[in-house]
N, C-alpha and C positions, 0 to 999 in steps of 0.2 A: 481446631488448632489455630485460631485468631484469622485466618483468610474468610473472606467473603465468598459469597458465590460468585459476584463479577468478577474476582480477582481469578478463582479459580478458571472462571469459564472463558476470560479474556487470556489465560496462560495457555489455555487446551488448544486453543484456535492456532498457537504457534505452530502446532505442527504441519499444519496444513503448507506455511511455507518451502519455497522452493532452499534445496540448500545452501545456496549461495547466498540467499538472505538470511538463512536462521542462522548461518555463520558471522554476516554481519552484527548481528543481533548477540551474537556470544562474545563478539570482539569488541562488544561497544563501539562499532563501529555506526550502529545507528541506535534508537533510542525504543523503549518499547513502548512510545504510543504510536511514533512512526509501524512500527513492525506491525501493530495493529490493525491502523489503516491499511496495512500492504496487504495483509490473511485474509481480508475481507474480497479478494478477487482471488480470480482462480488459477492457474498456472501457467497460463499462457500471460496474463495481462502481468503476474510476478516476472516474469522469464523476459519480457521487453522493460518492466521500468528497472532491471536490475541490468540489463544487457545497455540499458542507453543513457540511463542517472547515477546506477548506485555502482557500476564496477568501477575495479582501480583502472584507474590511469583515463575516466570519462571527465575530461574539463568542459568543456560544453557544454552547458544545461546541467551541468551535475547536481542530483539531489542530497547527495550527505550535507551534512550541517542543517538542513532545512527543517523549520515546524513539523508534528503532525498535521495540523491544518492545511499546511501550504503541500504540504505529501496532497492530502484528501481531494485538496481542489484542484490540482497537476493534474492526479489521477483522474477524476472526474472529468476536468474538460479535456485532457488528452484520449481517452483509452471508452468515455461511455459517449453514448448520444445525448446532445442537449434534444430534447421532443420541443422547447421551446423554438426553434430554429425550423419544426415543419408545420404546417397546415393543417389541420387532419378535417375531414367532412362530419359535424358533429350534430348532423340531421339523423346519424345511422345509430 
């Protein structure tokens, strides 16, 4: 029907989000590479960047308007561990 497989398999993954985002997401309230970036974690890490960036009335640090990219690497250095940041004994 003219979609690709990325296209399709990047639209499936929406469901995984939380509904407060996949509501952002219908309101164009954010963008669907952002949304993408955001399906890629699991519901706990959805349920705080939406409860501390993306809900209304969040001025502070708010993520709407923001790149996918600058999403990615929020997310990233907020929410994973940089491993660059420990030591590890790499005798073992």
């Amino acid at each position: 029907f003219g979609k690709t497989e990325a296209y399709i398999r990047t639209r499936l993954k929406f469901v995984s989000l939380i509904p407060e985002i996949a509501l952002l997401l219908e309101q164009d309230e954010i963008t669907i590479s952002v949304a993408s970036e955001i399906c890629r974690y699991g519901e706990e890490i959805q349920r705080e960047v939406y409860d501390q960036h993306l809900k209304e009335g969040v001025q502070y640090n708010s993520w709407r308007g923001m790149k996918a990219s600058e999403v990615a690497q929020s997310i990233e250095r907020q929410y994973t561990a940089d491993l660059n940041r420990y030591s590890f004994d790499k005798t073992l």
